[in-house]
N, C-alpha and C positions, 0 to 999 in steps of 0.2 A: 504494500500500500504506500503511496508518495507520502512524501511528509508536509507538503503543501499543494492546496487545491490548483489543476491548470488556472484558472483566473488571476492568480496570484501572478503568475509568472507576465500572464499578458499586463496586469497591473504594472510591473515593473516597470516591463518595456515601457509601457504608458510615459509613466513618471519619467523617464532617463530622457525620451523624447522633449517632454514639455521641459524639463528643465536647460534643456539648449539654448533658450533665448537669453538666460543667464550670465551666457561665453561672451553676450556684447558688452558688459559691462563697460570696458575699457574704453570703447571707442563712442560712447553715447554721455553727455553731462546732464538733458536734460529728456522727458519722455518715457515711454512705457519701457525701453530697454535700458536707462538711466539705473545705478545703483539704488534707487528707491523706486523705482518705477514698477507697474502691474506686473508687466510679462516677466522680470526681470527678479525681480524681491517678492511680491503678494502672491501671485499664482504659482512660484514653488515653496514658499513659508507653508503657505495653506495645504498643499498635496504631502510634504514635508510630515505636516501633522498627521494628516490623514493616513500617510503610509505608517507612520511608525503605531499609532492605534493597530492598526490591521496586522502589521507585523509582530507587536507584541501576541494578539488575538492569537492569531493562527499559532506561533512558537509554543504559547502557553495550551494551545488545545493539543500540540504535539506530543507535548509533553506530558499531559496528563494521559494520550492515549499510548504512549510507551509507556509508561507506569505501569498500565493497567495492562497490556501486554504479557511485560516482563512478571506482575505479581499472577498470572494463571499459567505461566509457562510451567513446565516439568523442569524442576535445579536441572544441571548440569551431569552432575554426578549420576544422576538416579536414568539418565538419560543415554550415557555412557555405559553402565552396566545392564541393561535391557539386550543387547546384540553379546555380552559376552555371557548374561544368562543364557539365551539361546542355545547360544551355540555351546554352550557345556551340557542342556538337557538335551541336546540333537534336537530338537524342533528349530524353526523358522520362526522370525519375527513377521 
């Protein structure tokens, strides 16, 4: 199972895209690509927030669903000695 939903990913893309307008900085003093400006400062502050909401979201539903994984899993041990019981009563696992 992934550890994050496809959306997420096309999310990113999303973000990395809109955040380009940002690379004008330099060459803009005043306007939307201005260092205070919408395209430039507001519309990736705001997405900025929005990913990292969604990024904690998803990490923390991760991680609760490994948890819960790893706490119904069979330990290790007992899972290792299953094929060498076997194979000492001659039966197949």
């Amino acid at each position: 199972m992934p550890i994050f939903p496809r959306w997420f990913g096309w999310f990113n893309i999303w973000i990395v895209i809109i955040y380009l307008p940002g690379s004008f900085i330099a060459l803009f003093k005043r306007g939307p690509f201005a260092w205070n400006g919408l395209l430039a400062w507001w519309i990736p502050l705001t997405l900025f927030v929005i990913w990292m909401v969604a990024t904690t979201y998803l990490l923390l539903k991760a991680i609760e669903r490994q948890e819960r994984e790893a706490s119904s899993a069979t330990p290790l041990p007992e899972r290792m000695a299953e094929p060498i019981a076997a194979e000492w009563s001659g039966s197949s696992v």
